[in-house]
MIRODO-62663 format. One record per residue (C-alpha): residue number from 1; residue in one letter; x, z, y. Coordinates in steps of 0.1 Angstrom, whole numbers, plus 5000, padded with zeros to 4 digits. Each point is the difference from the previous one (the first is absolute). Layout:
// residues N
+-----+------+------+------+------+
!  nr ! rest !    x !    z !    y !
+-----+------+------+------+------+
! NUM !    a !    X !    Z !    Y !
...
+-----+------+------+------+------+
This chain:
// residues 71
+-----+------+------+------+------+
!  nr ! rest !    x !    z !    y !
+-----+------+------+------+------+
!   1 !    x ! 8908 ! 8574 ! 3552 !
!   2 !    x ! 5032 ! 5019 ! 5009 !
!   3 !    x ! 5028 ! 4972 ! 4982 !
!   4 !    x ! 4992 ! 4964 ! 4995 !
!   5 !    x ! 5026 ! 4980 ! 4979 !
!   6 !    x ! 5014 ! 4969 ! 5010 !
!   7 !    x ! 4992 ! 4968 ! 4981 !
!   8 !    x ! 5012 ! 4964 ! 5004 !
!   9 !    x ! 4984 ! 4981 ! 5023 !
!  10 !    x ! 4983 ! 4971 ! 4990 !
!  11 !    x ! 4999 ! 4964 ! 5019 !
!  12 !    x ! 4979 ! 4975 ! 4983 !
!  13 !    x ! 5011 ! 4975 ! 5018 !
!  14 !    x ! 5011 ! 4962 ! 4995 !
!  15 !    x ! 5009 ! 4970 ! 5026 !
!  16 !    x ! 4990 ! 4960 ! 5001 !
!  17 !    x ! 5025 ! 4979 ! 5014 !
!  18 !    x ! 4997 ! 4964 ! 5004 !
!  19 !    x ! 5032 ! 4987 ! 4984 !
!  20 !    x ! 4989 ! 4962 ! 5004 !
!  21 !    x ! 4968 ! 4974 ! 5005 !
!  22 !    x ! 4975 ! 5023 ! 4977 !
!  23 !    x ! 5026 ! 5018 ! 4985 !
!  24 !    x ! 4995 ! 5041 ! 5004 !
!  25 !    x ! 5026 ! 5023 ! 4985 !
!  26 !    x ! 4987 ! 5034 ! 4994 !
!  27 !    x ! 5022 ! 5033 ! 4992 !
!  28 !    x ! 4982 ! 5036 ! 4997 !
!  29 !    x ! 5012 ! 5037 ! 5001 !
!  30 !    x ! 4987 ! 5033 ! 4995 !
!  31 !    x ! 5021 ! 5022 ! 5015 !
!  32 !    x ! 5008 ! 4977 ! 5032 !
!  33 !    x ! 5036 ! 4997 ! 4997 !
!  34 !    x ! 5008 ! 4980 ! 4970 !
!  35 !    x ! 4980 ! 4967 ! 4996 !
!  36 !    x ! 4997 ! 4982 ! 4970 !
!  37 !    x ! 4996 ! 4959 ! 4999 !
!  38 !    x ! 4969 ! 4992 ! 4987 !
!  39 !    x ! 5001 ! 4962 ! 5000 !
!  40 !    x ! 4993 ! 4965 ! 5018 !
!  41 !    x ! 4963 ! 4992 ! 5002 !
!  42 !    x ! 4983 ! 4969 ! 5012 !
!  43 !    x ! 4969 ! 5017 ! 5018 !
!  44 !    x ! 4997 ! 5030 ! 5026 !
!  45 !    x ! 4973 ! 5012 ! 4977 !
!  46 !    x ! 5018 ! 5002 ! 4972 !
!  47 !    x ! 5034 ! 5017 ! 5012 !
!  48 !    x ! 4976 ! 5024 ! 5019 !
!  49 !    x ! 4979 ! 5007 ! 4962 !
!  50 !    x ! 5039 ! 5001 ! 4982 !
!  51 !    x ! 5012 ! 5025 ! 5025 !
!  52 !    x ! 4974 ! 5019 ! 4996 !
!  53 !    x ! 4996 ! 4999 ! 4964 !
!  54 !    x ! 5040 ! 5005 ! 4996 !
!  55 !    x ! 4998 ! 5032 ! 5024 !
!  56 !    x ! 4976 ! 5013 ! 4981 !
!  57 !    x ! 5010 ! 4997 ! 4964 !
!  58 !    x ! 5036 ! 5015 ! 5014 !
!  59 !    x ! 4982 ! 5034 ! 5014 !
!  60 !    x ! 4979 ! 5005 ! 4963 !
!  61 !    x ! 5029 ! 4990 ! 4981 !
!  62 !    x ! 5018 ! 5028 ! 5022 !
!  63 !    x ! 4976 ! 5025 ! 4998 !
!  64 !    x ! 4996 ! 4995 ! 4962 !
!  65 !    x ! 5037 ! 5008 ! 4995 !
!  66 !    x ! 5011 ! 4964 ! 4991 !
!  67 !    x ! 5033 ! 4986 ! 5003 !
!  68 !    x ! 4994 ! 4985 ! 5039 !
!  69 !    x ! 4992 ! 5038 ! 5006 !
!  70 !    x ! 5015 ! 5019 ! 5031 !
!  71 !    x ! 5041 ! 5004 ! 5000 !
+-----+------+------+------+------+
């Protein structure tokens, strides 16, 4: 292949923080600079399922051309 375009790169990626006794705050990106707050959860478990499940729904909603799509 003699020319390869350039696409965004993609970072689904999202951090657990413990804010407090069992108190995780979670906040996701996909492009690895801007991160978005996803919320306050009471369990590691859950904050890791949230981030995960926020990431995701962020990169189909961006691929499908919905309003969270790529600036």
């Amino acid at each position: 292949m003699s020319g390869q375009s350039k696409s965004p790169a993609c970072y689904l990626r999202w951090t657990v923080q413990k804010v407090a006794d069992r108190m995780y705050a979670v906040a996701a990106t996909i492009d690895g600079i801007e991160y978005d707050f996803v919320g306050n959860y009471k369990s590691i478990r859950d904050a890791q399922k949230a981030g995960r499940r926020y990431a995701t729904d962020l990169m189909h909603n961006s691929m499908s051309g919905g309003q969270l799509a790529f600036k």
